[in-house]
N, C-alpha and C positions, 0 to 999 in steps of 0.2 A: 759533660764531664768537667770538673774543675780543673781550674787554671794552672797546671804543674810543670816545674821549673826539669825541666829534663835533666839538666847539667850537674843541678842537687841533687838531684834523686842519683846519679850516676856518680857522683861523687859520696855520695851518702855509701852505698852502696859498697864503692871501694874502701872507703874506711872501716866499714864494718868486718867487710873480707880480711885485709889487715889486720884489724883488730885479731880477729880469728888466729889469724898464724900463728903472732905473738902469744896471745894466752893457750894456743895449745900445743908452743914449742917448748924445748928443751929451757930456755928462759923463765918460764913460768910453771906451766903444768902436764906437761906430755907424758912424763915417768907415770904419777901419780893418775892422769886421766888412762891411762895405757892398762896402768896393772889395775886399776876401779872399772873398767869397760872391758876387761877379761881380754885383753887384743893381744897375742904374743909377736916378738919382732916378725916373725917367718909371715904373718897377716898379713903385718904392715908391708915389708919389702914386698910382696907379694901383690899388694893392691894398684890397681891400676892408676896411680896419683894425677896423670892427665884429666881424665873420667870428675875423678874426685873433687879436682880442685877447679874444673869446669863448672861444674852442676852447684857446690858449694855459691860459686860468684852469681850467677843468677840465680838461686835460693835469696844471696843477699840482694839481690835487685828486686825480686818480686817483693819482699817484705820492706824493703826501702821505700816503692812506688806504690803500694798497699797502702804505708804509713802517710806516705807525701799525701795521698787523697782523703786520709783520713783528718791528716792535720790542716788541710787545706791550705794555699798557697801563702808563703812567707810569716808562717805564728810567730809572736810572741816568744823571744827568746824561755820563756817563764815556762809555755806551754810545749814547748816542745824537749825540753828537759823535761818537765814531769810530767808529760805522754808516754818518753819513750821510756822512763826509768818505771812506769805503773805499767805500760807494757809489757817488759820484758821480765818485771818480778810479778806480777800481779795476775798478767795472762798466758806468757808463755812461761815461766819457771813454776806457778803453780800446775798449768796445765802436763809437765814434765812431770812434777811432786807425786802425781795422781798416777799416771803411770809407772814410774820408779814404787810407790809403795807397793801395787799390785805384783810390778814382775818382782821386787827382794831385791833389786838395788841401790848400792849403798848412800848413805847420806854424804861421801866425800867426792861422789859423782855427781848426784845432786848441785853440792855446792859449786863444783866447778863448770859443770854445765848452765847451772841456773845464773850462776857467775857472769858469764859471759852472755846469755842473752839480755841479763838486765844490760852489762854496759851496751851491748849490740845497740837497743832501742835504743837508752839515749844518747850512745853515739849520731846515732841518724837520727832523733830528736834536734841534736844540738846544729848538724849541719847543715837541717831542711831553717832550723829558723835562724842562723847567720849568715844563710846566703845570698847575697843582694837581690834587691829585686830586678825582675826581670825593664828594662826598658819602655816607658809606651809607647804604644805605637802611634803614628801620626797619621 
């Protein structure tokens, strides 16, 4: 297995989560993502958010440490900005595109969804390749 920085991957990881909050709060897109994803409040309040926002944070760790091994240890600021941004438009927001045409939903879901996994990627693009390297060992 290649050489992965744990601490970036875990910090990648939370930033991405973050990320998340932010674009799918009341800040940014929640109204809009809420009434596009057919969710009424009584779902929300209703849903178990412990559960949620658990599973959510290792969603973003798997695909953090997915990405880290893909990008292998410490890239190229270059490459891992446009790994994560070809990622996250390229593989996962078309891969979404493909689905959303089949089920009939909208193109404003779409964009806010697809929105967010492009920054997702190259947020964990940008923090697997500015994280220092790891120390050698002696």
């Amino acid at each position: 297995m290649p050489e992965l920085n744990l601490w970036a991957v875990l910090v990648a990881a939370l930033a991405s989560f973050l990320l998340g909050g932010l674009w799918y709060s009341p800040l940014l897109f929640a109204k809009a993502w809420q009434r596009e994803a057919g969710l009424s409040d009584e779902q929300l309040q209703s849903a178990n958010m412990g559960m949620i926002f658990g599973l959510a944070f290792v969603l973003c760790l798997i695909a953090s440490f997915v990405f880290a091994l893909f990008l292998g240890p410490r890239p190229p600021l270059a490459l891992g900005l446009g790994a994560g941004f070809a990622a996250g438009l390229c593989w996962v927001s078309a891969s979404f595109g493909v689905n959303y045409l089949f089920e009939r939903k909208s193109l404003k879901l779409f964009l806010i969804n697809g929105g967010y996994h492009t920054l997702q990627f190259t947020l964990i693009g940008l923090v697997l390749a500015l994280w220092p390297a790891a120390p050698a060992a002696s």
